[in-house]
C-alpha positions as CSV (number, residue, x, y, z in Angstrom):
1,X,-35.8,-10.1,52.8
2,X,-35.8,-11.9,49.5
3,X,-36.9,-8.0,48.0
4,X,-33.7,-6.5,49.2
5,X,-30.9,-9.3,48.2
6,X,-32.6,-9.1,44.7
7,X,-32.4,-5.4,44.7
8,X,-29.0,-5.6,45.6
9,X,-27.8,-8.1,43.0
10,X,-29.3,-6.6,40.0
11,X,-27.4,-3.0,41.4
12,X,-24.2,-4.4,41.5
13,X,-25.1,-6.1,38.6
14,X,-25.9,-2.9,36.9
15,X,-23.1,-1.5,38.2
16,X,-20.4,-3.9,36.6
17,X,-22.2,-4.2,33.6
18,X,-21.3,-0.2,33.1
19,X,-18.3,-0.5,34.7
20,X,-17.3,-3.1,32.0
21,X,-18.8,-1.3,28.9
22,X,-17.2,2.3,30.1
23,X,-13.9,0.8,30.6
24,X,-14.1,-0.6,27.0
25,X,-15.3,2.0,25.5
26,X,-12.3,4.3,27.3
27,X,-9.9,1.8,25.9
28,X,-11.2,2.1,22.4
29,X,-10.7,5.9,22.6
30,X,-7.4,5.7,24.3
31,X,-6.0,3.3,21.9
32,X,-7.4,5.2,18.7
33,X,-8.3,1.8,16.7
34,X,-8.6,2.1,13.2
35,X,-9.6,0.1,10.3
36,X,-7.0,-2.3,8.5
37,X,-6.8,-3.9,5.0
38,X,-5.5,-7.5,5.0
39,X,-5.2,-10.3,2.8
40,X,-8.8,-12.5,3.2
41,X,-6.6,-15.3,1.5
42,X,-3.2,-16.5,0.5
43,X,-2.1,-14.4,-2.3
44,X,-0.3,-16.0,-4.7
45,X,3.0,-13.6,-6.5
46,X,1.5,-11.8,-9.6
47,X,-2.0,-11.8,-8.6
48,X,-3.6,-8.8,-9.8
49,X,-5.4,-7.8,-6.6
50,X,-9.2,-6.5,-6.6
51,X,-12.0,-6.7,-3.8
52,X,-12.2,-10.1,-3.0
53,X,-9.0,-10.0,-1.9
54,X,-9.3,-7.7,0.7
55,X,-10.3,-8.3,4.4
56,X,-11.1,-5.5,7.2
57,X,-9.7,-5.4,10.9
58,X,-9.2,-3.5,13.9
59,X,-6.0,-2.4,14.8
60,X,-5.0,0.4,17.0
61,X,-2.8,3.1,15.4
62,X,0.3,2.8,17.4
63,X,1.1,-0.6,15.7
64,X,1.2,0.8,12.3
65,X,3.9,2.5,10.5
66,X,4.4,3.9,7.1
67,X,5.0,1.1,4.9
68,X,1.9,0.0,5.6
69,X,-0.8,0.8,2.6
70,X,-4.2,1.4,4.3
71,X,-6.2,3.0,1.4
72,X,-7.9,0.3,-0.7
73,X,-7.7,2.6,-3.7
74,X,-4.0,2.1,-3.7
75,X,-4.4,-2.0,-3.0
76,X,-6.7,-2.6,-6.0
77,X,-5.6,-2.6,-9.7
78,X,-2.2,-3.4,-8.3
79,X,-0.3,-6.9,-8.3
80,X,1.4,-8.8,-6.1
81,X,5.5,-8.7,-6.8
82,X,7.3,-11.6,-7.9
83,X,8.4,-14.2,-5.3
84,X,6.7,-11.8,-2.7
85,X,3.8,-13.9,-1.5
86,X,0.9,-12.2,0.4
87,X,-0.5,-14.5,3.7
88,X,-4.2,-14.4,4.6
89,X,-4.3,-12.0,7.4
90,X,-1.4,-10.1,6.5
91,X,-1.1,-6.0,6.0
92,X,-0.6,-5.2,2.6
93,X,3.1,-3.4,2.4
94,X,4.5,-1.1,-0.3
95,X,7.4,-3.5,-0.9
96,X,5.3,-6.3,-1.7
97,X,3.0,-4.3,-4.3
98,X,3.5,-3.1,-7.8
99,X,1.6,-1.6,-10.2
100,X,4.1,-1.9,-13.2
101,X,5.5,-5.4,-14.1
102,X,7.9,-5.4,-17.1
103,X,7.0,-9.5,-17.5
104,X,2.6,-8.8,-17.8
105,X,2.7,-10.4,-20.9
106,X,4.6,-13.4,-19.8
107,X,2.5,-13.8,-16.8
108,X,-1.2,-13.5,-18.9
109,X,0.2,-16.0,-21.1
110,X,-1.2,-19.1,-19.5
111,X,-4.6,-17.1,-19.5
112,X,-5.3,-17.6,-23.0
């Protein structure tokens, strides 16, 4: 008797256990995740922004839109605009990143 109730528990067992993983790995599929750039840290305005700085998630794809910059070939070597703070966990948008900054001097001043 004990045989057959332990039998049964691990099958059901078993069988939620793939039930579980399948319908996770469905969902995965269904909702297309992909990997997202964000800020590890609070970015400060005119950092210049390199590796350290970056920070990988999960997302899925429906929830991102154009102005978001996912390549991190386009985040590095760039800088964070003026008065545009960048929060740690944030998405890195194309409104809050420049490449060009007419004040570079000004801002490397207090560098050396």
């Amino acid at each position: 008797m004990i045989k057959k109730i332990l039998i049964i528990v691990s099958i059901v067992l078993a069988l939620s256990i793939s039930l579980f993983l399948s319908a996770k790995t469905y969902l995965e599929y269904r909702q297309d995740y992909v990997d997202v750039y964000v800020a590890s840290h609070q970015i400060a305005q005119r950092t210049l922004l390199s590796d350290r700085d970056l920070a990988v998630i999960r997302l899925p794809k429906q929830v991102l839109n154009e102005d978001i910059v996912n390549d991190p070939e386009q985040i590095k070597g760039n800088y964070a605009k003026l008065s545009c703070s960048i929060p740690k966990g944030s998405m890195f948008y194309k409104t809050a990143l420049e490449s060009d900054i007419k004040d570079l001097a000004n801002t490397l001043l207090m560098k050396g």
